[in-house]
N, CA, C and O atoms as a MOPAC input file, in Angstrom:
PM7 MOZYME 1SCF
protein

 N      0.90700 1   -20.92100 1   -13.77400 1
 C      1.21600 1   -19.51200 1   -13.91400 1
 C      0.02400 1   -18.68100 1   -13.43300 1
 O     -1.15200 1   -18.89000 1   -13.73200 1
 N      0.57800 1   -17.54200 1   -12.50900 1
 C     -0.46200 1   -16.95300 1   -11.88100 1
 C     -1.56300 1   -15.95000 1   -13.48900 1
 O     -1.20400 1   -15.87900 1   -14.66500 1
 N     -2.51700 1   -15.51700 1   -13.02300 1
 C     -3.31200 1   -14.54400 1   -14.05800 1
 C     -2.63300 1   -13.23200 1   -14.14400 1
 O     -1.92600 1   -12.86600 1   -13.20600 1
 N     -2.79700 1   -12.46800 1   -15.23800 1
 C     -2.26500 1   -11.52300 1   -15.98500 1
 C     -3.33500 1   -10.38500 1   -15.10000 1
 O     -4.55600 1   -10.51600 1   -15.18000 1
 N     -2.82300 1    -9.49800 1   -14.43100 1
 C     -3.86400 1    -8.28400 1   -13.38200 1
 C     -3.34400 1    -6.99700 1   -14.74500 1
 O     -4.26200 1    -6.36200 1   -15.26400 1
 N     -2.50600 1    -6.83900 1   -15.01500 1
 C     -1.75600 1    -5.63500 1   -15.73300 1
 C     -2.41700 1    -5.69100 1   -16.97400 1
 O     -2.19700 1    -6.62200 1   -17.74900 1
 N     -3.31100 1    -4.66500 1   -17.27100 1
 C     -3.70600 1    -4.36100 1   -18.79000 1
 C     -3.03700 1    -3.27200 1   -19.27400 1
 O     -2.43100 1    -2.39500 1   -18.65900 1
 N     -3.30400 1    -3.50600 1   -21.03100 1
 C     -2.66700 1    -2.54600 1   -21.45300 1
 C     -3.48600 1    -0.96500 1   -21.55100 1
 O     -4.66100 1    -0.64000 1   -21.72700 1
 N     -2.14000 1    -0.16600 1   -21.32700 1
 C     -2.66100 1     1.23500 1   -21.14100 1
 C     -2.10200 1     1.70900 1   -19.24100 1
 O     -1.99100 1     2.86900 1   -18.84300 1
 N     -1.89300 1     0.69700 1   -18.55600 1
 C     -1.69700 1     0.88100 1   -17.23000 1
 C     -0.32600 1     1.59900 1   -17.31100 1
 O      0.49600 1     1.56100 1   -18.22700 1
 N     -0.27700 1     2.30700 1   -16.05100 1
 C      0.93900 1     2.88800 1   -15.59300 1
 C      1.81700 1     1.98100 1   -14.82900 1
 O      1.33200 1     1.68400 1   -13.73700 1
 N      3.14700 1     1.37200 1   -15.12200 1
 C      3.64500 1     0.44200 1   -14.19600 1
 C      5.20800 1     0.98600 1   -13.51400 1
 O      5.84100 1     1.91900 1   -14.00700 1
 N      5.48400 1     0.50800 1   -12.77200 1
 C      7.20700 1     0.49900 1   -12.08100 1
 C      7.68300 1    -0.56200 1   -12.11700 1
 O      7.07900 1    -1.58100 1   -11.77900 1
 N      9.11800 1    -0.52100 1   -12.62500 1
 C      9.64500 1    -1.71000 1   -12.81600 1
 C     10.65600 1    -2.12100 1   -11.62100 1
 O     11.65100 1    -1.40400 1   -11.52000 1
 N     10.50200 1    -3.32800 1   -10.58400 1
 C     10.46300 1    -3.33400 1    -9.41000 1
 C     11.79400 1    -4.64100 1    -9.40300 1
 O     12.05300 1    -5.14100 1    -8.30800 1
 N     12.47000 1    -5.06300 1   -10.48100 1
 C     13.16500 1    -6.08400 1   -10.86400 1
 C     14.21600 1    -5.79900 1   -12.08000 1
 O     13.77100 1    -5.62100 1   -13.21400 1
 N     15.24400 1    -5.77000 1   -11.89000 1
 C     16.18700 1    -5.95200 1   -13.15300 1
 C     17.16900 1    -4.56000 1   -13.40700 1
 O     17.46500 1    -3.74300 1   -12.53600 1
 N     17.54400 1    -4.53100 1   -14.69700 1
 C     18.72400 1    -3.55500 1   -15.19200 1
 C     17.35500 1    -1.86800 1   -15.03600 1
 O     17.74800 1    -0.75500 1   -14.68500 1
 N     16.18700 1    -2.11900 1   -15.32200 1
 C     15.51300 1    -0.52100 1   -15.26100 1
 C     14.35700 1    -0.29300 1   -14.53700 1
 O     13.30900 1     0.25900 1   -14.87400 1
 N     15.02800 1    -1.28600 1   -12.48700 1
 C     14.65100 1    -0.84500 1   -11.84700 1
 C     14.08200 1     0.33800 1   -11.44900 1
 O     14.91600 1     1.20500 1   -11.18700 1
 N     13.12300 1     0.60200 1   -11.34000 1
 C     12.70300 1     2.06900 1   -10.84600 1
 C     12.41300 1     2.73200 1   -11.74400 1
 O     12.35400 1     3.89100 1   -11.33400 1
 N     12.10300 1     2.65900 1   -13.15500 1
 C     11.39000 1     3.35700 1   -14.48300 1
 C     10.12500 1     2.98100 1   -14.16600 1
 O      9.69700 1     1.94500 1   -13.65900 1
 N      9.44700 1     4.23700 1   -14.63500 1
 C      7.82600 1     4.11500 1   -14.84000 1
 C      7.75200 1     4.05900 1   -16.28200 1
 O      8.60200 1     4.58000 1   -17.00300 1
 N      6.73100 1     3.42400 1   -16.71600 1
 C      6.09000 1     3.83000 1   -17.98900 1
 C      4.43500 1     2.91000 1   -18.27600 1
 O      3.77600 1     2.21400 1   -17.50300 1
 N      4.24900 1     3.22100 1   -19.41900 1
 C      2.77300 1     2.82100 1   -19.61000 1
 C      3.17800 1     1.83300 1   -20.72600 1
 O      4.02100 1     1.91600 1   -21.61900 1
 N      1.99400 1     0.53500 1   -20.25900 1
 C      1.85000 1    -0.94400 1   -20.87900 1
 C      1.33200 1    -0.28100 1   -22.33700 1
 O      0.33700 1     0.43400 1   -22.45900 1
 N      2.60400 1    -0.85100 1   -23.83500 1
 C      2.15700 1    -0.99100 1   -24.61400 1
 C      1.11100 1    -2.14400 1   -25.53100 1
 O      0.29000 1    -1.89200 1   -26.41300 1
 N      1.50400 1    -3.44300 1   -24.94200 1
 C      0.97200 1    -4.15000 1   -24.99100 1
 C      1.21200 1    -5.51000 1   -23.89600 1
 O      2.08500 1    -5.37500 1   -23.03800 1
 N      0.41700 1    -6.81700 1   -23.95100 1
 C      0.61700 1    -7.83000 1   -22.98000 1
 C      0.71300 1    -9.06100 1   -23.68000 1
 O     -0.17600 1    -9.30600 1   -24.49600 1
 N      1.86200 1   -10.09100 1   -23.46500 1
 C      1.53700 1   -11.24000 1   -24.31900 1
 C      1.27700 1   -12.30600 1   -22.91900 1
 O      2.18200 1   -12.80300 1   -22.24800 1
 N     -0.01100 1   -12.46800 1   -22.72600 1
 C     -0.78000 1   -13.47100 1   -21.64900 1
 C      0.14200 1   -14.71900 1   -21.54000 1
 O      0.58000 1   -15.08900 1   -20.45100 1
 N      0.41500 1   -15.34200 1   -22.68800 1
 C      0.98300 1   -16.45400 1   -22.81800 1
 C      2.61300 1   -16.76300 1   -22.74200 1
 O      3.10500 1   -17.87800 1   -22.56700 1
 N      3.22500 1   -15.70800 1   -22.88800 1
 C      4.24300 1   -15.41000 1   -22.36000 1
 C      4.52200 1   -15.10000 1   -21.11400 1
 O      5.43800 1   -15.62200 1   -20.47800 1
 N      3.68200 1   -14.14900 1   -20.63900 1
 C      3.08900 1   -13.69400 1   -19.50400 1
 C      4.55500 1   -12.45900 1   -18.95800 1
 O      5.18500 1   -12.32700 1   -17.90800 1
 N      4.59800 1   -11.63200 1   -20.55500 1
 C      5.29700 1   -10.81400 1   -20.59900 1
 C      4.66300 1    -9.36000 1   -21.45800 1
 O      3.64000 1    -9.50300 1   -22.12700 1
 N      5.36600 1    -7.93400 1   -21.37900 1
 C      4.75500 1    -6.98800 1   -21.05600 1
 C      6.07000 1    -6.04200 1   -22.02500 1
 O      7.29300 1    -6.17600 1   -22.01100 1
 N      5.29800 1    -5.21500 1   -22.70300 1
 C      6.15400 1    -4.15300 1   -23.47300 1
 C      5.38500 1    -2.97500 1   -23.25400 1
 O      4.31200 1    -2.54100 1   -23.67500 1
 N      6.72800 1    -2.39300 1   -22.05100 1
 C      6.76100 1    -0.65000 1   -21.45600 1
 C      7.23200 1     0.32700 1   -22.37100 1
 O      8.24900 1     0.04000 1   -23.00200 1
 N      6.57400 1     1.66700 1   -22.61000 1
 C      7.34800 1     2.39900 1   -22.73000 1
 C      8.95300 1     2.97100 1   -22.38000 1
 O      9.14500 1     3.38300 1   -21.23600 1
 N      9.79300 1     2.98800 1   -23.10500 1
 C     10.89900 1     3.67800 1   -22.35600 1
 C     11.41200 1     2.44500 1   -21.25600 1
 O     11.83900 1     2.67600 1   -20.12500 1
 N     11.29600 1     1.40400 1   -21.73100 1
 C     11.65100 1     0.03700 1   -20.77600 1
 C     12.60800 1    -0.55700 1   -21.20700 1
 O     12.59800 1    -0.46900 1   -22.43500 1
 N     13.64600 1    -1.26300 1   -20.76000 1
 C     14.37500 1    -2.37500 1   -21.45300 1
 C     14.25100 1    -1.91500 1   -22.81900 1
 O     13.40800 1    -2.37000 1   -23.59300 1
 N     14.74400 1    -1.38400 1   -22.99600 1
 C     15.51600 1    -1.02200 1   -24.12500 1
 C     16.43900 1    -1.57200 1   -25.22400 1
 O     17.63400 1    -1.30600 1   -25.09200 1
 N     16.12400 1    -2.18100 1   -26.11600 1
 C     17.66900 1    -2.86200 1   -26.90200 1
 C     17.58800 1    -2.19800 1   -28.15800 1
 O     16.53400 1    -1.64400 1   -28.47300 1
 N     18.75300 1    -2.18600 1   -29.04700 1
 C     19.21400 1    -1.97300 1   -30.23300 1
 C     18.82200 1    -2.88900 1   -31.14400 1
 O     18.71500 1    -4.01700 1   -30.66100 1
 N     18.55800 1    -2.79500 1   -32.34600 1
 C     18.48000 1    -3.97400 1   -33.38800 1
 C     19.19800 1    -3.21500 1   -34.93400 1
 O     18.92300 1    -2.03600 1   -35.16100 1
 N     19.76600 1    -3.70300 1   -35.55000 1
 C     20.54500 1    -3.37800 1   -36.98900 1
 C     19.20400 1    -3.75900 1   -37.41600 1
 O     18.49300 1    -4.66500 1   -36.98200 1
 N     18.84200 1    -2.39100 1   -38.91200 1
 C     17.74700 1    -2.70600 1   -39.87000 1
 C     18.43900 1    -2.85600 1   -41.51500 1
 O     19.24200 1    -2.15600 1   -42.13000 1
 N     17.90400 1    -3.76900 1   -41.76500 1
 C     18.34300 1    -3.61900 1   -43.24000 1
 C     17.41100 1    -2.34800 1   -44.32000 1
 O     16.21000 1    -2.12700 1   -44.16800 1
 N     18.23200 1    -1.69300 1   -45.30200 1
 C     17.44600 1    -0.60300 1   -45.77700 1
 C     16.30200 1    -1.25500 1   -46.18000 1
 O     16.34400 1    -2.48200 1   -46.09300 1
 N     15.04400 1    -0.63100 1   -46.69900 1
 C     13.84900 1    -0.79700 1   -46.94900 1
 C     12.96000 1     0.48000 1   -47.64100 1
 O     13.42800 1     1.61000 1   -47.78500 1
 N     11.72100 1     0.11700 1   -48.00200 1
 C     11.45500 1     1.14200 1   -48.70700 1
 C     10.51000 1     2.02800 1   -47.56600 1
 O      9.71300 1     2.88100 1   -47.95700 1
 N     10.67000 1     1.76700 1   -46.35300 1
 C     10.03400 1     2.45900 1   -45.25400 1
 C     11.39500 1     2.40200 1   -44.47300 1
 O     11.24600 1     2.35000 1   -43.25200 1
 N     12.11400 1     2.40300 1   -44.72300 1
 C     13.21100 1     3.01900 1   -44.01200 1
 C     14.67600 1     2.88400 1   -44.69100 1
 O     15.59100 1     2.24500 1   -44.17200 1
 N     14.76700 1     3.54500 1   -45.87200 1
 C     15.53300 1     3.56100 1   -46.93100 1
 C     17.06900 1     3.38900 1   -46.69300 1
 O     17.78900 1     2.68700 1   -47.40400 1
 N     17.55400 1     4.22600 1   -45.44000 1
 C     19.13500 1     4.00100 1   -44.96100 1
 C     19.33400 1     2.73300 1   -44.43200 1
 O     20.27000 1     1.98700 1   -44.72100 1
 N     18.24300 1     2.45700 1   -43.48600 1
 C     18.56800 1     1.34900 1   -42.35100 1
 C     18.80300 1     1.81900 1   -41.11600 1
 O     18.19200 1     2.66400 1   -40.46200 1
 N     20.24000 1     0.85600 1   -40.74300 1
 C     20.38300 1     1.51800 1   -39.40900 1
 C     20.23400 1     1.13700 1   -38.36300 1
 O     19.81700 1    -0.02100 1   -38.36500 1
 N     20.41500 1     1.68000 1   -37.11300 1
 C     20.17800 1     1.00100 1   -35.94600 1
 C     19.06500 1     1.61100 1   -35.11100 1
 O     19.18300 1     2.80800 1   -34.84600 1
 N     17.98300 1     0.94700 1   -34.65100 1
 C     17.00700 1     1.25200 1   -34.63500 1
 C     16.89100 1     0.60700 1   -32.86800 1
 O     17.33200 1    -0.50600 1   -32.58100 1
 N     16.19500 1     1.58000 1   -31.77800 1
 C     16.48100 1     1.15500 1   -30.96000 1
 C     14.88800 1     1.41100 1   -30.58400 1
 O     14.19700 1     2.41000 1   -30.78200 1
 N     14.52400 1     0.01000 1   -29.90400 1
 C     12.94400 1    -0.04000 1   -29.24800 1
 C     12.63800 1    -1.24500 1   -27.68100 1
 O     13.43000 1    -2.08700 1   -27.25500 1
 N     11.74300 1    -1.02900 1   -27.33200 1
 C     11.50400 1    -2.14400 1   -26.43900 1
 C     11.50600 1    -3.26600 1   -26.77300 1
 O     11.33700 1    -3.80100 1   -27.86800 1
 N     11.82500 1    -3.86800 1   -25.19500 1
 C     11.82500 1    -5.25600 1   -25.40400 1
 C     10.80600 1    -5.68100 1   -24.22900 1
 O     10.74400 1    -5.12500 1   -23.13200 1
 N     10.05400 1    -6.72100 1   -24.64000 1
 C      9.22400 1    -7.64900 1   -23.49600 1
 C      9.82400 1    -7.59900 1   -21.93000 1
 O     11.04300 1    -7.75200 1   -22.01100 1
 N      9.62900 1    -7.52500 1   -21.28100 1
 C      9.86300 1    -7.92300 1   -20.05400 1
 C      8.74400 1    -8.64900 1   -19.03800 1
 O      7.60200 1    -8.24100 1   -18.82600 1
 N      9.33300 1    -9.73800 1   -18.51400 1
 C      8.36300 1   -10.37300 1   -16.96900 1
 C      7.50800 1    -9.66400 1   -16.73400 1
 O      7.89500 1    -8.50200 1   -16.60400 1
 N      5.86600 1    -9.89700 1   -16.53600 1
 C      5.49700 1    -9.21700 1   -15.82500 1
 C      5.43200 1    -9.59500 1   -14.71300 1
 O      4.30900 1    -9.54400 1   -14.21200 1
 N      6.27100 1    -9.98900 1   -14.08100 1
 C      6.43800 1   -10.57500 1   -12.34000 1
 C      7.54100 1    -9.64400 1   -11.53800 1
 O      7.76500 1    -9.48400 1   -10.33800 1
 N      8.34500 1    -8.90300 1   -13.18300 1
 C      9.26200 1    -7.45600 1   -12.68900 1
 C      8.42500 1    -6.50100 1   -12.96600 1
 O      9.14000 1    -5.57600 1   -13.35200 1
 N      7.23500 1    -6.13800 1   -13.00400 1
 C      6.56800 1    -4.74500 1   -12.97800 1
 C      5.75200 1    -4.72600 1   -11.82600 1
 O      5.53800 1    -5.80900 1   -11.28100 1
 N      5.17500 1    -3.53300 1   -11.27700 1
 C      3.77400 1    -3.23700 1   -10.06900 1
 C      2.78200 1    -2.18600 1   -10.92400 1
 O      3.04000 1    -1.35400 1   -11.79400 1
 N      1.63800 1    -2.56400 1   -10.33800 1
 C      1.13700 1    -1.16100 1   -10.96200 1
 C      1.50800 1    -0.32600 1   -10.26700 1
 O      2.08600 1    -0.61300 1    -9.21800 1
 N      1.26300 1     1.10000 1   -10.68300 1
 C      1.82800 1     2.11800 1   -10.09300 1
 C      0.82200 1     3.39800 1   -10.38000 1
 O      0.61600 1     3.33400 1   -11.59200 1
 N      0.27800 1     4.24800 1    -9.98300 1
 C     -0.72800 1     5.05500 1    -9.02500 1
 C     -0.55400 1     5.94500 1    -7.80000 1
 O     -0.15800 1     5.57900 1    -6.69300 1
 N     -0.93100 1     7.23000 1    -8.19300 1
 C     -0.66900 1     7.93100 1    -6.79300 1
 C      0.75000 1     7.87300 1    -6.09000 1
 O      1.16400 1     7.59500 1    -4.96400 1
 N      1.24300 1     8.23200 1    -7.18400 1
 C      3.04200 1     7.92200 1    -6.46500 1
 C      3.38100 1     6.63100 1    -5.38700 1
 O      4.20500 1     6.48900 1    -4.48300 1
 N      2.15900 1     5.65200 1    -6.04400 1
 C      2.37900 1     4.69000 1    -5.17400 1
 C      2.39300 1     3.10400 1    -5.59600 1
 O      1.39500 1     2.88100 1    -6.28200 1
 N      3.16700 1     1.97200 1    -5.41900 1
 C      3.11800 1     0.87100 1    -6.10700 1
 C      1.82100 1     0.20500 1    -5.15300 1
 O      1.45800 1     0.46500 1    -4.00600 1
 N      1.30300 1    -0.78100 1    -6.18700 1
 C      0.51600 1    -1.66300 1    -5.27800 1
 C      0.15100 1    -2.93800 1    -6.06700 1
 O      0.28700 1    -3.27800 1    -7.24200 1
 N     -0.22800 1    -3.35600 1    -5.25700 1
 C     -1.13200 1    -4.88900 1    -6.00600 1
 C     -2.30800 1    -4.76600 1    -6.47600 1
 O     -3.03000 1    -3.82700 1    -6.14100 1
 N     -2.62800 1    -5.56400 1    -7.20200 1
 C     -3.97200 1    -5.83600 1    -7.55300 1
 C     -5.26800 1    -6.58300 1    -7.24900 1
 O     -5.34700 1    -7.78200 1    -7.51700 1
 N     -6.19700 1    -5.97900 1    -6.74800 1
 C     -7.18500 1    -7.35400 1    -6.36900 1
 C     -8.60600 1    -6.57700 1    -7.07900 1
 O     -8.63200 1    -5.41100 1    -7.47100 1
 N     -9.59700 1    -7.42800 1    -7.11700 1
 C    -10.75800 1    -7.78300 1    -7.80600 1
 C    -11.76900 1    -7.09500 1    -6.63000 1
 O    -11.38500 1    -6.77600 1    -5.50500 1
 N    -13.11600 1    -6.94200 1    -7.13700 1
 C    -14.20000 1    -6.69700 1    -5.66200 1
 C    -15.16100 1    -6.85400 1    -7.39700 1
 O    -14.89300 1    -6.83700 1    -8.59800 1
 N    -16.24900 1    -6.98800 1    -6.57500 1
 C    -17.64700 1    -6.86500 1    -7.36300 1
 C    -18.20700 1    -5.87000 1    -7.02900 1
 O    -18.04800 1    -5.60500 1    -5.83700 1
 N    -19.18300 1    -4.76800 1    -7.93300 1
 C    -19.19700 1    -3.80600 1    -7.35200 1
 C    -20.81900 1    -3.21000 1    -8.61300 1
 O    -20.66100 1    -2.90100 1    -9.79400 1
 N    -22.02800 1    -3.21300 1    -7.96000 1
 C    -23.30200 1    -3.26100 1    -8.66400 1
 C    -23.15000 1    -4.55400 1   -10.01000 1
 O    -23.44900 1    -4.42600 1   -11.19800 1
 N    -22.69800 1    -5.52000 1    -9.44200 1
 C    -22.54200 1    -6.78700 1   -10.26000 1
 C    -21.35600 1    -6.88400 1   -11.20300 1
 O    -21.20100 1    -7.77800 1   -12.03400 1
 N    -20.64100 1    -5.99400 1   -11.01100 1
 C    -19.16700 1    -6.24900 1   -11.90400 1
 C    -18.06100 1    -6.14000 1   -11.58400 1
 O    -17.53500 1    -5.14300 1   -11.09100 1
 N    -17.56100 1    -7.19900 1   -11.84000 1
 C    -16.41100 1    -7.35300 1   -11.50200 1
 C    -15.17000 1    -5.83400 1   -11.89700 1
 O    -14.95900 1    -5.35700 1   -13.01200 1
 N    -14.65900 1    -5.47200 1   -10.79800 1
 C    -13.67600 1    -4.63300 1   -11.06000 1
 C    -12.40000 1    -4.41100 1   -10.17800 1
 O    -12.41900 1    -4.29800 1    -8.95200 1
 N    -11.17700 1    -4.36200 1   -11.05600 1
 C     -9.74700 1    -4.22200 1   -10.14400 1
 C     -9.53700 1    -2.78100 1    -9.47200 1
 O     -9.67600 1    -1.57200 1    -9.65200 1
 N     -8.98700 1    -4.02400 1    -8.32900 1
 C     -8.90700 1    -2.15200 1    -7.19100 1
 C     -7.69000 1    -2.38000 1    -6.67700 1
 O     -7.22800 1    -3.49200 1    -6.42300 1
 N     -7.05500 1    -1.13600 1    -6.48900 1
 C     -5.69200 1    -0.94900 1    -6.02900 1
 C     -5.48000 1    -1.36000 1    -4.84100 1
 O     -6.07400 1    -0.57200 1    -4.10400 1
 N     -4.67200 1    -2.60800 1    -3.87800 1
 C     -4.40000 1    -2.82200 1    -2.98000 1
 C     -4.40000 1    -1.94800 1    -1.79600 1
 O     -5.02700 1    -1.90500 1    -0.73700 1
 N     -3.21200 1    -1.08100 1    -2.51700 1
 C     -2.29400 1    -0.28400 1    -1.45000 1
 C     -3.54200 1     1.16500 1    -1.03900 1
 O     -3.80100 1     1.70000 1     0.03800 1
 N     -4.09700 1     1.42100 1    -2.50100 1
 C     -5.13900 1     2.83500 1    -1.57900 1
 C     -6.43600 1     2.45700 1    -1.84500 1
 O     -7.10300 1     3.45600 1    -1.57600 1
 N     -7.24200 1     1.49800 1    -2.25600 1
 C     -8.41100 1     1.24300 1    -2.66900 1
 C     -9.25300 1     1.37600 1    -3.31800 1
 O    -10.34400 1     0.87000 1    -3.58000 1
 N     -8.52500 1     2.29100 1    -3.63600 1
 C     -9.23800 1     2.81800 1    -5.45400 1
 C     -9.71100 1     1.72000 1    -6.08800 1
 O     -9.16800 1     0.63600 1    -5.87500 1
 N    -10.63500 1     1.81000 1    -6.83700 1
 C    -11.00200 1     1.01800 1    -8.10500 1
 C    -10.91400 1     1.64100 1    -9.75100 1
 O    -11.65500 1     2.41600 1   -10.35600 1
 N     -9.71200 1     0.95100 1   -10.13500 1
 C     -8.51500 1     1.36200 1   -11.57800 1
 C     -9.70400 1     1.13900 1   -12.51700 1
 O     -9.87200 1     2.10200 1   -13.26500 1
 N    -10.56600 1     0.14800 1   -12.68300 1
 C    -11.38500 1     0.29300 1   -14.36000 1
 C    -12.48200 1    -0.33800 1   -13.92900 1
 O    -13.42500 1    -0.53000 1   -14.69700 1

Protein backbone atom coordinates (compact mmCIF):
# COMPACT_ATOMS: atom_id res chain seq x y z
CA UNK A 1 0.00 0.00 0.00
CA UNK A 2 1.21 3.23 -1.27
CA UNK A 3 1.99 6.16 1.81
CA UNK A 4 -0.72 8.35 3.17
CA UNK A 5 0.38 12.26 1.34
CA UNK A 6 -3.25 13.67 2.69
CA UNK A 7 -3.14 15.12 6.25
CA UNK A 8 -5.65 16.09 8.30
CA UNK A 9 -6.95 19.64 7.98
CA UNK A 10 -6.25 19.50 4.00
CA UNK A 11 -8.68 20.67 1.46
CA UNK A 12 -9.60 17.64 -0.83
CA UNK A 13 -11.92 16.74 -4.14
CA UNK A 14 -13.45 13.75 -4.37
CA UNK A 15 -12.34 12.41 -7.82
CA UNK A 16 -14.15 8.73 -7.47
CA UNK A 17 -17.61 7.50 -6.50
CA UNK A 18 -21.40 8.57 -5.60
CA UNK A 19 -19.80 12.49 -4.34
CA UNK A 20 -17.72 12.95 -7.17
CA UNK A 21 -16.78 16.46 -7.38
CA UNK A 22 -17.42 17.63 -3.53
CA UNK A 23 -14.78 19.52 -1.86
CA UNK A 24 -14.30 19.44 1.72
CA UNK A 25 -11.65 19.43 4.48
CA UNK A 26 -9.91 16.09 6.04
CA UNK A 27 -11.49 15.44 9.38
CA UNK A 28 -9.43 12.87 10.21
CA UNK A 29 -7.05 9.84 8.51
CA UNK A 30 -7.04 6.18 9.43
CA UNK A 31 -3.28 5.27 7.86
CA UNK A 32 -4.10 1.73 8.30
CA UNK A 33 -7.12 1.63 6.63
CA UNK A 34 -5.75 4.01 4.41
CA UNK A 35 -9.11 5.77 4.56
CA UNK A 36 -10.22 9.45 5.16
CA UNK A 37 -13.34 11.27 6.84
CA UNK A 38 -14.44 14.58 4.71
CA UNK A 39 -16.53 17.04 5.64
CA UNK A 40 -19.92 17.04 3.93
CA UNK A 41 -18.65 13.62 2.22
CA UNK A 42 -20.33 10.34 1.83
CA UNK A 43 -22.76 10.84 3.86
CA UNK A 44 -24.91 8.02 5.63
CA UNK A 45 -27.75 7.86 8.12
CA UNK A 46 -27.50 5.84 11.33
CA UNK A 47 -30.77 5.20 13.87
CA UNK A 48 -29.64 6.41 17.60
CA UNK A 49 -31.01 4.90 20.50
CA UNK A 50 -32.26 7.67 23.16
CA UNK A 51 -29.52 8.59 25.61
CA UNK A 52 -28.82 10.98 28.13
CA UNK A 53 -26.86 13.16 25.46
CA UNK A 54 -29.35 12.74 23.10
CA UNK A 55 -32.58 12.05 24.91
CA UNK A 56 -35.13 11.47 21.72
CA UNK A 57 -32.74 9.55 19.54
CA UNK A 58 -33.31 9.47 16.13
CA UNK A 59 -31.71 9.53 13.01
CA UNK A 60 -28.62 11.04 13.00
CA UNK A 61 -26.83 11.62 9.80
CA UNK A 62 -22.74 11.96 9.57
CA UNK A 63 -19.73 10.88 7.53
CA UNK A 64 -18.48 8.02 6.48
CA UNK A 65 -14.68 6.96 5.72
CA UNK A 66 -13.90 6.94 2.30
CA UNK A 67 -10.61 5.60 0.04
CA UNK A 68 -8.17 7.82 0.05
CA UNK A 69 -7.24 6.70 -3.51
CA UNK A 70 -10.94 8.57 -4.29
CA UNK A 71 -9.74 11.98 -3.03
CA UNK A 72 -6.87 14.74 -4.67
CA UNK A 73 -5.70 17.46 -2.86
CA UNK A 74 -7.20 20.38 -3.96
CA UNK A 75 -5.72 24.13 -4.00
CA UNK A 76 -6.05 27.08 -6.11
CA UNK A 77 -9.11 25.83 -7.82
CA UNK A 78 -6.88 23.23 -8.74
CA UNK A 79 -6.43 19.31 -8.12
CA UNK A 80 -2.96 17.97 -7.88
CA UNK A 81 -0.61 15.45 -6.55
CA UNK A 82 1.63 15.34 -4.04
CA UNK A 83 5.37 15.21 -3.90
CA UNK A 84 8.08 15.86 -1.21
CA UNK A 85 11.40 18.34 -1.90
CA UNK A 86 13.81 19.16 0.98
CA UNK A 87 14.01 22.54 1.54
CA UNK A 88 16.86 24.29 4.30
CA UNK A 89 16.95 20.54 5.52
CA UNK A 90 13.27 19.65 5.76
CA UNK A 91 11.46 17.72 4.35
CA UNK A 92 8.26 19.36 2.88
CA UNK A 93 5.06 18.50 0.54
CA UNK A 94 4.62 20.52 -2.53
CA UNK A 95 1.83 20.68 -4.84
CA UNK A 96 2.50 18.90 -8.13
CA UNK A 97 0.30 20.73 -10.37
CA UNK A 98 1.53 24.60 -9.20
CA UNK A 99 4.54 24.11 -6.93
CA UNK A 100 3.68 25.49 -4.06
CA UNK A 101 4.92 24.07 -0.92
CA UNK A 102 1.42 23.07 1.35
CA UNK A 103 3.29 22.70 5.02
Amino acid sequence: MSAVRIKKGDTVKVIAGKDKGATGKVKSINAKKHTAVVEGVNMMTKSAKPSQANPNGGIIHQEAPIDISNLMYFADDKVSRIGYQFQDGKKVRVAKATGKVID
